[in-house]
Every structure is written in C-alpha cells, then in structure tokens.
C-alpha positions in Angstrom: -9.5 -113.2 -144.6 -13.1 -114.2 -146.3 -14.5 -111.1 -146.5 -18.5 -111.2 -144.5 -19.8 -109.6 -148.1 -18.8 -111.8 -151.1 -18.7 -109.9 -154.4 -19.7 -111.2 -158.1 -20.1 -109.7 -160.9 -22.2 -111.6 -163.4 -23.4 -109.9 -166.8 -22.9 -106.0 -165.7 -25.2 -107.3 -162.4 -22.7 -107.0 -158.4 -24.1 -110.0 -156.4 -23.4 -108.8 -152.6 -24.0 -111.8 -150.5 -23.9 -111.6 -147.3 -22.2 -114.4 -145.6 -22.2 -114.9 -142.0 -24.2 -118.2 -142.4 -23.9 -120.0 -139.1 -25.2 -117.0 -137.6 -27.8 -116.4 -139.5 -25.8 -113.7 -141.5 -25.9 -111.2 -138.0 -24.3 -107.7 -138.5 -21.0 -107.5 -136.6 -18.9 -104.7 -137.0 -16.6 -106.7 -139.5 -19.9 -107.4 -141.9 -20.6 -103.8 -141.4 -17.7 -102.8 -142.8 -17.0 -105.3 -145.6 -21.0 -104.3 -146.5 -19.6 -100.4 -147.0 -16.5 -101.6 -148.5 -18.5 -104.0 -151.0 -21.2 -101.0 -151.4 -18.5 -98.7 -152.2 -16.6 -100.4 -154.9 -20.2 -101.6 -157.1 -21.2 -97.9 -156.8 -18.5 -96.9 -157.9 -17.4 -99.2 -161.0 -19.0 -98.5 -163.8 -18.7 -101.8 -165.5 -21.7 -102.5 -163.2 -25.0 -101.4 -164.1 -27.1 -103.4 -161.3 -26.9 -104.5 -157.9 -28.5 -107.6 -156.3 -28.6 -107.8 -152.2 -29.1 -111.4 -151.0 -28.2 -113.4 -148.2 -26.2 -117.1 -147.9 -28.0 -119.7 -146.2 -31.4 -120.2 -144.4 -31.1 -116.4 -143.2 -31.4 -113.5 -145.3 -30.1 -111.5 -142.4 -31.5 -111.2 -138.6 -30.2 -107.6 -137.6 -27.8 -106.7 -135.5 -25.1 -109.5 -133.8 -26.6 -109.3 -130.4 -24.4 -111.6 -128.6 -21.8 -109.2 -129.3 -23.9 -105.8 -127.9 -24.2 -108.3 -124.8 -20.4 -109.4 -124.6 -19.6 -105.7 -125.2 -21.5 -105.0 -122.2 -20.3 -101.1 -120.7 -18.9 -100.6 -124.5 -22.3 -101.7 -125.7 -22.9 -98.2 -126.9 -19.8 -97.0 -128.3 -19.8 -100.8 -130.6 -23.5 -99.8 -131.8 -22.2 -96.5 -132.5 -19.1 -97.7 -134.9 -21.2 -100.1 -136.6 -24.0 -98.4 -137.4 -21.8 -95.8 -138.9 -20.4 -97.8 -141.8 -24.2 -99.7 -142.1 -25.8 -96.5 -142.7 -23.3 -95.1 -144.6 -23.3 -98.5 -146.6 -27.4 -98.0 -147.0 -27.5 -94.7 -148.3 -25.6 -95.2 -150.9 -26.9 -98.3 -151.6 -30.0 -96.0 -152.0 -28.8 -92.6 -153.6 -26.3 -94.6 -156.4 -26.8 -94.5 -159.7 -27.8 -97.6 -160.6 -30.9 -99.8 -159.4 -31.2 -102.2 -156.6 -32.6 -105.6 -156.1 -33.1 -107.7 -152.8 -33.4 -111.7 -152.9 -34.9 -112.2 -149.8 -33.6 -116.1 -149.0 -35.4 -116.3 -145.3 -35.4 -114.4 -142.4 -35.3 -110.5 -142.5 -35.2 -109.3 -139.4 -33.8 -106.3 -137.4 -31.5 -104.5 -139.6 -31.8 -106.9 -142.0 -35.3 -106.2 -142.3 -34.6 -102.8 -143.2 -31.8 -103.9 -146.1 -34.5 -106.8 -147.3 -37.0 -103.6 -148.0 -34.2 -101.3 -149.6 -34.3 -103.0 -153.1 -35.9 -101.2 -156.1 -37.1 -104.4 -156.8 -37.7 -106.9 -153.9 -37.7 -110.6 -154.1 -38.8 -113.0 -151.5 -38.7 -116.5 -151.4 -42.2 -118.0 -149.8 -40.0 -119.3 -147.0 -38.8 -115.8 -145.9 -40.6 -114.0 -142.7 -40.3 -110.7 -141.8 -40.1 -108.3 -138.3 -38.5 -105.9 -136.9 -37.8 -107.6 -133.9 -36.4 -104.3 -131.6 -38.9 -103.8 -129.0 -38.4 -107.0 -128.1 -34.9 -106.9 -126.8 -35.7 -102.9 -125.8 -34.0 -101.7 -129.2 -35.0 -99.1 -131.5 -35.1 -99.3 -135.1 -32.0 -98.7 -137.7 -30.8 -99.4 -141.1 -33.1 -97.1 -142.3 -36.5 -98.5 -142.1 -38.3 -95.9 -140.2 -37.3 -93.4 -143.5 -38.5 -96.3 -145.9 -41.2 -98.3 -144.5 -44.0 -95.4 -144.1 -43.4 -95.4 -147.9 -44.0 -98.4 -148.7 -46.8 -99.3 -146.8 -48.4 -96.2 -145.4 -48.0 -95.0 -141.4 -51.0 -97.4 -139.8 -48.8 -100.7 -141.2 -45.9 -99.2 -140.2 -46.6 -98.6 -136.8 -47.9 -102.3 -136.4 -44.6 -103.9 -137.9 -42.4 -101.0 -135.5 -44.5 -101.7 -132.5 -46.0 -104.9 -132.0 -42.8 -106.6 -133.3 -44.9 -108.9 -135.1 -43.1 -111.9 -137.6 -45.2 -111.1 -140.8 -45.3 -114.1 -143.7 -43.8 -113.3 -147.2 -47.6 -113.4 -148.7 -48.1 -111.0 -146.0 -45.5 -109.0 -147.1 -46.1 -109.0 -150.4 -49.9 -107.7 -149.7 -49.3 -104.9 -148.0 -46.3 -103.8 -150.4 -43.4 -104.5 -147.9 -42.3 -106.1 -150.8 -42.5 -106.8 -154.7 -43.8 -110.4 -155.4 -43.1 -113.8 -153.6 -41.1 -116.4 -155.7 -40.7 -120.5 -155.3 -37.4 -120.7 -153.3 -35.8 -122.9 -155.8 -36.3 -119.7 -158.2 -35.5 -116.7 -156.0 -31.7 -116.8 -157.2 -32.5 -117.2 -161.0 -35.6 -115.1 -160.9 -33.6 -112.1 -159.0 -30.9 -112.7 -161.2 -32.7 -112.0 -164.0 -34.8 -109.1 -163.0 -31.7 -107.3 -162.6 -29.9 -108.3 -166.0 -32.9 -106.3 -167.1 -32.4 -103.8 -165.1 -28.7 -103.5 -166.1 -29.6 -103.8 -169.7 -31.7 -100.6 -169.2 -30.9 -96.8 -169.4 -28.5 -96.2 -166.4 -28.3 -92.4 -166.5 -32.7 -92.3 -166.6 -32.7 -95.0 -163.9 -30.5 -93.0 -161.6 -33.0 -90.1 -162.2 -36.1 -91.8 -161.7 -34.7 -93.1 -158.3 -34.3 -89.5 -157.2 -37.6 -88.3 -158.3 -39.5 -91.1 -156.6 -37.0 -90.5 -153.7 -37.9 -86.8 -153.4 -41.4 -87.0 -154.1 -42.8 -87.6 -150.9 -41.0 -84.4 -149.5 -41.1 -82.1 -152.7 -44.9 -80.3 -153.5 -46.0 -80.9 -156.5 -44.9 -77.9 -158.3 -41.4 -78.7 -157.1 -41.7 -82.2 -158.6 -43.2 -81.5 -161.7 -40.6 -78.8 -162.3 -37.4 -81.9 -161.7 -39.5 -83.8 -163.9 -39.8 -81.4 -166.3 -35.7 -80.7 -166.2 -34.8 -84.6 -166.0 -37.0 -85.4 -169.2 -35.1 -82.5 -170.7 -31.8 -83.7 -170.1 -32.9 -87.1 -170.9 -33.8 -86.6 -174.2 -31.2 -84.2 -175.2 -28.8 -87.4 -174.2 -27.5 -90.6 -175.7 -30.1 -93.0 -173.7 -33.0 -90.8 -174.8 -31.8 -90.3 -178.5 -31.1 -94.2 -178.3 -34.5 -94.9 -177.2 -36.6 -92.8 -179.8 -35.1 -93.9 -182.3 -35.2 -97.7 -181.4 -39.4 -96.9 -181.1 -39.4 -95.5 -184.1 -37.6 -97.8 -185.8 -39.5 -100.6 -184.0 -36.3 -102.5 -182.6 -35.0 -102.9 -179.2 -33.2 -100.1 -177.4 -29.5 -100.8 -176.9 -28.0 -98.9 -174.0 -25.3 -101.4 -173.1 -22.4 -99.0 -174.2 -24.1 -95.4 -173.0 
C-alpha cells in the first residue's frame, strides 16, 4: 500500500509529502497515521538533520476529509477523535524534535492544513497558495494546533480575524502579517525550500534544538526564567563540540563544519 506521506531523504534533509492529490491532500485517518508514522521515524533517525513539510499537487492540504466526518455520520465523533489523536501527536513532535522544520506551502492551506502550513521554523509559500481556517463555516472548531501557534505569530487581533471570520487570506497577505516567512515564484518553492533546509541541516543540530525550546518557552516563561535557560543553554553550548567547532572556525576565519557533531 502507497503510504498517504511519502518519505525522501535528500542531503541529511526528510521530505514528507503529503499525497492525497485528488483530494486535495484531505486528512483521513490513514494520512493521519502514515503523517505520525512518517513524523516518527525522521525524528527519530539521526542521519537526518532537517525536515521539509510540503504537499503534492495543486493543494498543500485543505484540513480534515469531510466527506468522511459526513459518511461517518453517528460515528462522526468517535472518527474525529482517532484521527486527531495520531495528527496531534504527529504535530508536536514535529514541533518539540530536535531538528528544524520547513513548510513548502504548494496551494491551499486550509483547516488542519492550515495549521501544519504555519508549523515550519521556516515557511515557504508559493504566490499561488491561499490560506483560511475554514471551521466556522462547516460549524467546526479549530485543531492541528493553530489556536497554540497562531496568536504567536501574528498577535491575538489577526488571530481572531483568521479564527472567526473564516476569511481566505492571499500568500502576500500572509506573508505581511507574519503568517508566514516569505512568498516564492511557484516554479521555485521546491528548490528554494529545498535549499533553505540543506542549510538548516548543515547547521549546529544540538543549538538548533535549543533555540527551538527557548523561543518555544518564551512566551510562557518571565524573563528571569528565560534569561536563566539562556544562560544554561549557552553554557552547555560552548562547553560542546558545535560550540568549540564554531569559535574556532571564527577565529580561524573559515566555515563551521558541524556535519559529523
């Protein structure tokens, strides 16, 4: 069986595709799983030192498979249940691992799949993508994380617009108010994502993974909190290969290699 998450590994970079084309790469409870399954093993293998989220097709993903909550019908609820359970377990490690993300946003984000387009460390979108969450309008409520991440990102006033109104948002749009990184040409998104995360796996692995916490925390920690985890993570850092690695590459004015640390 094709598996609804195909997995490459290119250059220390996992390429998770999602791949539910003809319909519009919807979330079904067998792409749930095969996302956590897929999610599991790149966290996991240490051969890979990046991750890049994208989507096959015109879609990048348009949430949840709703003709299956309707064909469910009395065992609408108990189908939500199951496959939320494996997508949000398949999100937050997607979030908490230790190594950075990057979305290529291919076209539409919607639903759930708006809340995976915004999960990258890096977010890509193509000029062609739109954007909305899309749950009030089938009586819904928000999942996949984006009531945790988008306040973040683009503040509480924003976020209540995009949660509420339901409003399809442009990717110059979304790349205004921050929903996003930058907007590429479509013909570029794969090459241009591609190789914004070779540089990302071609960076200090252990001090990424500790800069994701701290930016992570730092909306819930105080400041004296914060500055005291900064304060023990630039510790350790230094004390370590990467940081020993990249002082000495400054001062000997050459580039840091951290491809075997």
């Amino acid at each position: 069986m094709t598996e609804a998450v195909q997995v490459e590994i290119l250059d220390h970079v996992a390429v998770l595709t999602l791949s539910r084309p003809d319909n519009g790469n919807a979330i079904d409870q067998e792409m749930a799983d095969s996302l956590l399954r897929a999610t599991l093993h790149v966290a996991t293998d240490d051969a890979v030192r990046a991750v890049l989220l994208t989507g096959q097709g015109r879609a990048f993903c348009v949430g949840g498979d709703v003709k299956a909550f309707a064909a469910a019908g009395t065992g609408a609820s108990a189908l939500v249940d199951s496959l939320t359970a494996s997508l949000h377990t398949a999100v937050a490690r997607l979030a908490r691992m230790d190594k950075p993300l990057v979305t290529a946003i291919n076209g539409a984000a919607a639903g759930a799949g708006f809340g995976l387009a915004i999960l990258g460390d890096v977010s890509l979108a193509a000029w062609s993508a739109k954007f909305a969450m899309a749950y009030g309008a089938i009586g819904l409520t928000p999942d996949g994380g984006a009531t945790w991440l988008l306040p973040r990102l683009v503040g509480l006033r924003q976020a209540q617009r995009l949660a509420l109104t339901g409003e399809r948002i442009d990717a110059q749009e979304a790349e205004r108010i921050s929903l996003i990184s930058r907007v590429v040409d479509d013909a570029a998104l794969r090459d241009d994502s591609l190789a914004v995360a070779r540089t990302l796996a071609d960076g200090p692995r252990h001090a990424f993974a500790h800069t994701r916490a701290l930016l992570h925390q730092s909306l819930t920690n105080g400041l004296e909190t914060q500055l005291e985890r900064e304060a023990r993570g630039i510790s350790e850092a230094i004390a370590g290969a990467e940081g020993q690695e990249g002082v000495a590459a400054f001062v000997a004015r050459r580039p840091a290699d951290f491809s075997s640390l």
